[in-house]
C-alpha positions in Angstrom: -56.5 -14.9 -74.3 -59.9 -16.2 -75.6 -61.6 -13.3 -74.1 -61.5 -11.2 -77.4 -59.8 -8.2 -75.7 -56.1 -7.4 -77.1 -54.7 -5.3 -74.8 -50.8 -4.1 -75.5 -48.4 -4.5 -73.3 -47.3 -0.8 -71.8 -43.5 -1.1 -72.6 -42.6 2.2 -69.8 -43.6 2.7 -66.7 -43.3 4.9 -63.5 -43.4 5.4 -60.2 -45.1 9.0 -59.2 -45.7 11.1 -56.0 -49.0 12.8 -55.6 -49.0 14.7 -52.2 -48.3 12.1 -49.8 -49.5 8.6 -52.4 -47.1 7.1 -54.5 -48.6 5.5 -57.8 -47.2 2.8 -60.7 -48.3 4.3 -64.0 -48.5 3.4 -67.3 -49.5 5.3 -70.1 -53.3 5.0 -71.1 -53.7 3.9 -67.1 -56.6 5.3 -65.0 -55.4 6.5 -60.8 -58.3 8.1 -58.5 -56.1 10.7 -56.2 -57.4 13.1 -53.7 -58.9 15.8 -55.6 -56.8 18.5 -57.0 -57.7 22.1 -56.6 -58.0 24.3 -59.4 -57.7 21.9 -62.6 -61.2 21.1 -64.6 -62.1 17.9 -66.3 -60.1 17.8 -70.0 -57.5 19.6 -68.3 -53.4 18.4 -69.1 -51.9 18.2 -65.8 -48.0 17.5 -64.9 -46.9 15.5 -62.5 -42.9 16.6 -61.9 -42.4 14.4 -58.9 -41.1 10.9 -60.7 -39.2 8.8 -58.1 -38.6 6.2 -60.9 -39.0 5.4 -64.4 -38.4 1.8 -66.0 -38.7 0.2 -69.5 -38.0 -3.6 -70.4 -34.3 -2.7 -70.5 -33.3 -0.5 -68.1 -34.5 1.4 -64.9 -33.9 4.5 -63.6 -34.0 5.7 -59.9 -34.1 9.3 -58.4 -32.3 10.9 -55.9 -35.3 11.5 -54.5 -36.9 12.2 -58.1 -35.2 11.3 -61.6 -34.1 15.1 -62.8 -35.7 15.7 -66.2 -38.8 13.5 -65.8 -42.5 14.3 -65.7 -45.7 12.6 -66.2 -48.8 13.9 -68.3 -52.0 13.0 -67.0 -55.7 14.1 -68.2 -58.6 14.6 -65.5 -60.9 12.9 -66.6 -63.2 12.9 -63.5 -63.7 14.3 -60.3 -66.1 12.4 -58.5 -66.8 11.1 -54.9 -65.7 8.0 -52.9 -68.0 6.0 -51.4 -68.9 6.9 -47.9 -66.7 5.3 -45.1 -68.6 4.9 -41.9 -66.7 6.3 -38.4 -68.1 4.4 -35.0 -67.3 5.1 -31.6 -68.3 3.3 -28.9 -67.5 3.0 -24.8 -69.0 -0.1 -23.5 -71.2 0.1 -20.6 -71.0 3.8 -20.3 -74.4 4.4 -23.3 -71.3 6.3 -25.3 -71.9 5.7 -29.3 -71.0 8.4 -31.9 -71.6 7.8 -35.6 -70.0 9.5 -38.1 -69.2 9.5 -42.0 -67.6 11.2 -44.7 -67.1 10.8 -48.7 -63.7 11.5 -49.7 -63.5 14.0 -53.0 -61.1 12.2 -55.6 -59.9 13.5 -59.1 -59.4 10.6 -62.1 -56.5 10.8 -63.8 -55.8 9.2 -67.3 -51.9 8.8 -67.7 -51.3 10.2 -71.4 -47.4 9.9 -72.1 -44.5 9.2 -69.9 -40.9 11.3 -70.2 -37.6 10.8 -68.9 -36.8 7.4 -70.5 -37.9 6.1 -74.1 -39.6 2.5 -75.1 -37.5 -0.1 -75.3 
């Protein structure tokens, strides 16, 4: 592109469950999750549950999670969502409750990917 920016194409990727999310990662990719308890930021965490890893050559699909695999991630953040605004309302009966709340999330730099090599 005429941009000026040469970014690589990420030759692995994978599909990972955090709680109840499910995420496409690449190494050197950046994922906001709920937060996770317990970890700081510069922390190495693991991420075991891999329902699928894939390179330009071949994929691999788990059973529910490919045995073997695990994601390394770095937090890199933990910071708070933007605030999403709750509004109830009854009409004609002068019933309106507003509420609001900013969800806690945790950033997540992928480092490396294993379970299945570059192709």
């Amino acid at each position: 592109p005429e941009s000026g920016l040469d970014v690589a194409r990420k030759a692995v990727y994978g599909v990972v469950q955090i709680r109840s999310h499910q995420f496409k990662v690449s190494p050197d990719d950046l994922i906001l999750v709920d937060k996770i308890k317990g970890v700081d930021i510069n922390d190495v965490v693991s991420l075991p549950r891999v329902l699928m890893l894939g390179n330009k050559d071949r994929t691999v699909i788990g059973r529910p999670t490919v045995p073997g695999a695990e994601v390394l991630a770095l937090v890199e953040e933990q910071v708070r969502d933007g605030k999403k605004i709750i509004f109830k309302k009854k009409r004609r009966k002068n019933y309106r409750r507003s509420n609001g709340y900013r969800a806690q999330l945790t950033g997540l730099r992928v480092l490396e990917i294993n379970g299945i090599e570059e192709a």
